[in-house]
Every structure is written in C-alpha cells, then in structure tokens.
C-alpha positions as CSV (number, residue, x, y, z in Angstrom):
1,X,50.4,-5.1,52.2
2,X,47.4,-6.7,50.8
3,X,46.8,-5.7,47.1
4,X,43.7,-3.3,46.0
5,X,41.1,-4.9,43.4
6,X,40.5,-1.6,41.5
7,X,36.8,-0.9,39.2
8,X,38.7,-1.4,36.2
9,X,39.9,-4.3,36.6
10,X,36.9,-6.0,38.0
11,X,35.3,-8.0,35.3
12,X,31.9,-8.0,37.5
13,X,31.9,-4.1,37.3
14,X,31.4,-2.1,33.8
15,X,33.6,0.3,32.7
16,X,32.9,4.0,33.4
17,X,32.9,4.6,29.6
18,X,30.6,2.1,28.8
19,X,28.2,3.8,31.1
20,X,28.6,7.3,30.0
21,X,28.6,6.4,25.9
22,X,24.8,5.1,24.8
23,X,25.4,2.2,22.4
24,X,25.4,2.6,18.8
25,X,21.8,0.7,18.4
26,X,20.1,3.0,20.8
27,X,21.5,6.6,19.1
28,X,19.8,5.0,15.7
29,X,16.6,4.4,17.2
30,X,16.5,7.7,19.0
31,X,17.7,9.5,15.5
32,X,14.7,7.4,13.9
33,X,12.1,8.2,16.5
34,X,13.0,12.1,16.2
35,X,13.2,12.0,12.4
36,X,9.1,10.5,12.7
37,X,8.1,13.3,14.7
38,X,9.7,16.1,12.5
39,X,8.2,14.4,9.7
40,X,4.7,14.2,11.1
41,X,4.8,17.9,12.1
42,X,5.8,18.9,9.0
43,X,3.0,16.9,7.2
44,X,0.4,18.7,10.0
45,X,1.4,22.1,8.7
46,X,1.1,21.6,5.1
47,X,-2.3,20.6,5.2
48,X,-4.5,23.7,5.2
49,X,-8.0,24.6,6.1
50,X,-8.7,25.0,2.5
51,X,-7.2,21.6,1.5
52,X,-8.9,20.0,3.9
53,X,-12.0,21.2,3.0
54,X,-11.4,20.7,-0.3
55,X,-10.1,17.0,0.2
56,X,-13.5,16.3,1.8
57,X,-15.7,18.0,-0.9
58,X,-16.2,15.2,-3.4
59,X,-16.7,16.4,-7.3
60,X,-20.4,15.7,-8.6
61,X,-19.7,13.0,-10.9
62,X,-17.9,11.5,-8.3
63,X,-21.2,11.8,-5.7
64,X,-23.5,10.6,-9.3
65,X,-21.6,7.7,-9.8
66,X,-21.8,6.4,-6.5
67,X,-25.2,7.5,-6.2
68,X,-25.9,5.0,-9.4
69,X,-23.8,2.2,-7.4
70,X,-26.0,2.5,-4.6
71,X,-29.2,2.4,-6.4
72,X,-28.5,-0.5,-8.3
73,X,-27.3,-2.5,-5.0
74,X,-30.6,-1.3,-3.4
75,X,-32.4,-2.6,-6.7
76,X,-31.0,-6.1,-6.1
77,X,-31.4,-6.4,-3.0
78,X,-35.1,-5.0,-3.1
79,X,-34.9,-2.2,-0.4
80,X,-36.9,0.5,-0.7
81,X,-35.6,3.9,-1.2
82,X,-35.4,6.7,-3.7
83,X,-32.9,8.5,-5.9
84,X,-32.5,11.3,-3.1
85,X,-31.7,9.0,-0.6
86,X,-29.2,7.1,-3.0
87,X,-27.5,10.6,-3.5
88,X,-27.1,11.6,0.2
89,X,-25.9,7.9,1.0
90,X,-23.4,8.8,-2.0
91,X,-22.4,11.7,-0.5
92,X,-21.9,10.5,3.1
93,X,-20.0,7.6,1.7
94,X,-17.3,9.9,0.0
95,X,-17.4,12.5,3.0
96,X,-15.9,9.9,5.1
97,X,-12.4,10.2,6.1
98,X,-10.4,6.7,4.7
C-alpha cells in the first residue's frame, strides 16, 4: 500500500496551531492599540464645558501683555493701527487653540 503524506508532517503546510494562536508581536500591538483608545476616551471625558471654556478665556494681563508685544512689532515695522486693534489681535492670538 502506498504510504499517506499527512498535514503535519508536510513542511509546505503550517501547523493547525500555528493558525489558530495569533503570534506574540501581534497580541502586543492589539493590547497597545486598545490601551490608546481607552486612554483617549478617558481624556475626552474629563475635559468639561467649563474647562474648556475656561482654557480658552485668557487672563487680562495675559491679553495686555501681548497686546504691548503687538504694538511694539507694529511700531517697527511702521504699520498703522491703534491700541484697540493691538488688544483684539491680542486676544485672537491667545483664543486660538495650539
């Protein structure tokens, strides 16, 4: 009778296990890859409405002393302009997110 090559002996053919099993490499990036997304969610809820808002309401001394930065650039540079519009460039500057 004429012998039987059987899948597990094959060296062309992988072993079932070796299908079934992911490899080490790939269970650490999936763990990884879950562990960003918890993380990101958790970061989504602790910022508030009222953080936020107050995260994008710079303090007045903060708005002046930009405002101060501005008008001196615009003095150097000879650009016309006035304090108001040094202040409300001041004030978009620190409104924006970074």
């Amino acid at each position: 009778m004429a012998a039987k090559k059987t899948a597990k002996n094959s060296p062309e053919s992988p072993a079932k296990d070796a299908e079934v099993t992911p490899k080490p490499a790939a269970k650490k990036a999936a763990k990884k890859a879950a562990k960003k997304a918890v993380a990101k969610k958790a970061v989504a809820k602790k910022a508030s409405p009222a953080a936020k808002k107050a995260a994008a309401k710079p303090s007045l001394d903060a708005i002046a002393r930009a405002a101060y930065l501005n008008h001196c650039r615009r003095r150097e540079l000879g650009l016309p302009g006035d304090h108001q519009s040094d202040w409300l460039e001041a004030e978009q500057q620190l409104a924006q997110p970074e």
